[in-house]
N, C-alpha and C positions, 0 to 999 in steps of 0.2 A: 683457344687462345689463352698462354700463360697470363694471371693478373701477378702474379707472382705472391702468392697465396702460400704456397707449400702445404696446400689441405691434401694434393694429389699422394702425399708420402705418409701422411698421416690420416687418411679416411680413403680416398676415392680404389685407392689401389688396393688396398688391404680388405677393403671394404667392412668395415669399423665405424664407430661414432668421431665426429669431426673432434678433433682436440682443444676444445673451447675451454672448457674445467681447468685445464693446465694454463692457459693462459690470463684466464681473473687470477690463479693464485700468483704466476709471474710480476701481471698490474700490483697486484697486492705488495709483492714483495719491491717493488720499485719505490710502492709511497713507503713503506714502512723504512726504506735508507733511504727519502728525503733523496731522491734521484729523480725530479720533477723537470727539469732541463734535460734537453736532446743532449746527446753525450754517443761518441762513438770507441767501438771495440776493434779489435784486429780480428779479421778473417780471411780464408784462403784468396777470396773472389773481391776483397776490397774492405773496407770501411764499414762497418754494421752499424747502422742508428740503433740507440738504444735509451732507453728511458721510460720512463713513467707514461708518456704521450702513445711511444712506440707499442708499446703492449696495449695499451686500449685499442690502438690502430689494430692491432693483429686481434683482438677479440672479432672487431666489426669485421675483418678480413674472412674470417670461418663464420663466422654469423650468417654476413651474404653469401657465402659461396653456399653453405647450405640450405639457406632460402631456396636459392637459384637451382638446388641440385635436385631440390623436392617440390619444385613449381611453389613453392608459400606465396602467399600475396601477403609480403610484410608492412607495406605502405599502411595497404586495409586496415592492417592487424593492429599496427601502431596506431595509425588512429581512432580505433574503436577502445584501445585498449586506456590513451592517456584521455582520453572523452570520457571515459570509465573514473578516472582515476583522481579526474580533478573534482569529481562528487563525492568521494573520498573525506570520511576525516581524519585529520590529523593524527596517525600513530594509530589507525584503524583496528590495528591485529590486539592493541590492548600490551604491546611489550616494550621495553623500554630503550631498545636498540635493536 
């Protein structure tokens, strides 16, 4: 079943790493023009949401799909991982950003 993903064009077919890296730097470039508001583009097939929101959407879009592609138990994983994390000090790694 399509979730409408588009990870099939860019991983599953190809069979390749999911395209996740291109899309934080997308998110990135959305905050950096202060493009925080859903806002749409012209495309063949209609109306593209796009924005700052929309790109983080599409991170978690290949995220899950590649959970799902390689059985992960990401629920587990997340919450072992922010259990982890709130024992954690503040700026742990010693760097300043």
């Amino acid at each position: 079943t399509c979730i409408g993903c588009n990870v099939c064009i860019s991983r599953w077919e190809i069979g390749g790493p999911p395209m996740i890296c291109t899309q934080n730097a997308t998110a990135g470039e959305e905050y950096r023009r202060d493009r925080m508001e859903l806002w749409y583009s012209d495309s063949p097939i209609g109306p593209k949401p796009e924005g700052f929101a929309v790109e983080l959407a599409d991170i978690l879009i290949r995220v899950f799909d590649l959970a799902g592609g390689e059985s992960v138990a990401l629920q587990e994983a997340y919450n072992l991982k922010t259990a982890y994390n709130r024992k954690r000090k503040y700026r742990h790694g010693g760097l300043k950003a």
